[in-house]
C-alpha positions as a Markdown table, in Angstrom:
| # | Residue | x | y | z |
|---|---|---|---|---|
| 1 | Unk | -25.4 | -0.6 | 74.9 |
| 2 | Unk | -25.6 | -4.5 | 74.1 |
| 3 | Unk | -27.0 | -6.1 | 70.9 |
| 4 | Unk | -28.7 | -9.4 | 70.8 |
| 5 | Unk | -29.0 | -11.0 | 67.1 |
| 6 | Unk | -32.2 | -13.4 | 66.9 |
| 7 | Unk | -31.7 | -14.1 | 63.2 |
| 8 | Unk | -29.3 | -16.7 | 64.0 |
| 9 | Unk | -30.8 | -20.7 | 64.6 |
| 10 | Unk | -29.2 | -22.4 | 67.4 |
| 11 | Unk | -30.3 | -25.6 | 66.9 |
| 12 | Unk | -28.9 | -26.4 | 63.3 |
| 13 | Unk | -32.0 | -28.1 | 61.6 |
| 14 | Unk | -31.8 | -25.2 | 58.7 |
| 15 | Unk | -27.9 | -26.1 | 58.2 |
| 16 | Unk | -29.0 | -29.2 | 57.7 |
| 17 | Unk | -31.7 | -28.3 | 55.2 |
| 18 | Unk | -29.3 | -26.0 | 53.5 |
| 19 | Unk | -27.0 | -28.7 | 53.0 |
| 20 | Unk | -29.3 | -31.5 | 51.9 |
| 21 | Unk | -30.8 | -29.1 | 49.4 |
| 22 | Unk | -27.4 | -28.0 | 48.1 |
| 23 | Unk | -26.6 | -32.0 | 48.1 |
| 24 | Unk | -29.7 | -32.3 | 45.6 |
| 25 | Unk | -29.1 | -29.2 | 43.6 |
| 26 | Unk | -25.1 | -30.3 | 43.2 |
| 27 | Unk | -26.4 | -34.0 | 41.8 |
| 28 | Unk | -28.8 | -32.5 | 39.4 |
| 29 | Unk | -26.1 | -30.2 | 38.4 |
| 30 | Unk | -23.8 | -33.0 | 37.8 |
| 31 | Unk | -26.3 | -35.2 | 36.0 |
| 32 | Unk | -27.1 | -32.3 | 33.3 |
| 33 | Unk | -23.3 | -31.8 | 33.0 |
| 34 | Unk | -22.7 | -35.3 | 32.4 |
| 35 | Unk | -25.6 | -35.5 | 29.7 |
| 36 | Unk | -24.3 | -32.1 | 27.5 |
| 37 | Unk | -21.2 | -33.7 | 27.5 |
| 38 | Unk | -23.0 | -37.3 | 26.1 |
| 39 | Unk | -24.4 | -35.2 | 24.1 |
| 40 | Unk | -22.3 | -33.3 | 22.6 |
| 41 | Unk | -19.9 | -36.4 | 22.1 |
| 42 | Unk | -22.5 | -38.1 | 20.1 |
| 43 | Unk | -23.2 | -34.9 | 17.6 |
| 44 | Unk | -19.1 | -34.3 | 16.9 |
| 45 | Unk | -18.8 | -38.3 | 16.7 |
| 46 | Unk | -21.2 | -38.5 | 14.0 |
| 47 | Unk | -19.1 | -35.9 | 12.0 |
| 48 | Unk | -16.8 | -36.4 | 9.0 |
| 49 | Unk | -13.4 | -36.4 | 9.3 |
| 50 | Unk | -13.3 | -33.0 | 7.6 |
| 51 | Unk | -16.0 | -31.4 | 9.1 |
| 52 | Unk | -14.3 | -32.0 | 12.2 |
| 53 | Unk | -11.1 | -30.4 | 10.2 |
| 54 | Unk | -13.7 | -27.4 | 9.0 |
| 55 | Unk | -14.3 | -26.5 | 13.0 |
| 56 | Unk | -10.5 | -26.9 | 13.4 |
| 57 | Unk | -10.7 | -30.2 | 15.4 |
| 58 | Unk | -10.0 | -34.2 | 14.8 |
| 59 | Unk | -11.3 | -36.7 | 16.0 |
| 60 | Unk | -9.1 | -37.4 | 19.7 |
| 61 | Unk | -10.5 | -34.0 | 20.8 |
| 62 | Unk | -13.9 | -35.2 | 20.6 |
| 63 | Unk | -14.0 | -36.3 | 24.2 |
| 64 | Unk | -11.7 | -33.3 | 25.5 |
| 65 | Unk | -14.2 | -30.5 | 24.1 |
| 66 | Unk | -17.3 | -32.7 | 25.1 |
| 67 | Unk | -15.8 | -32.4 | 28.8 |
| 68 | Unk | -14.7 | -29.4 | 28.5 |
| 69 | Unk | -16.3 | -26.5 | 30.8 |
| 70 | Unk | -15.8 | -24.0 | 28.5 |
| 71 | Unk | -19.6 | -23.2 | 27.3 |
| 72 | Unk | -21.2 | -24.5 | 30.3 |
């Protein structure tokens, strides 16, 4: 007995889509990554010195925990 799949495209158009949607989606993702992170950088630089201390940082890990993938 022989099996013929027909779900399969052979002429590559919807790779294509895939790809140029996933292209958007991957900019978009990168663009609301790169604003938390402005974000957050702005609300922890307009901290005190020891509310930074009371959340257990200073003020060089401001741009390490803004960058940081950690709650994303």
């Amino acid at each position: 007995m022989a099996a013929f799949d027909t779900t399969r495209t052979t002429y590559g158009v919807a790779t294509f889509a895939n790809r140029a949607f996933a292209l958007v989606a991957d900019l978009a993702t990168s663009i609301a990554a790169w604003n938390d992170a402005r974000i957050t950088n702005n609300a922890l630089s307009d901290l005190t010195d020891r509310e930074l201390a009371d959340i257990g940082l200073v003020r060089g890990d401001i741009d390490s925990v803004a960058r940081s993938n950690l709650i994303r």
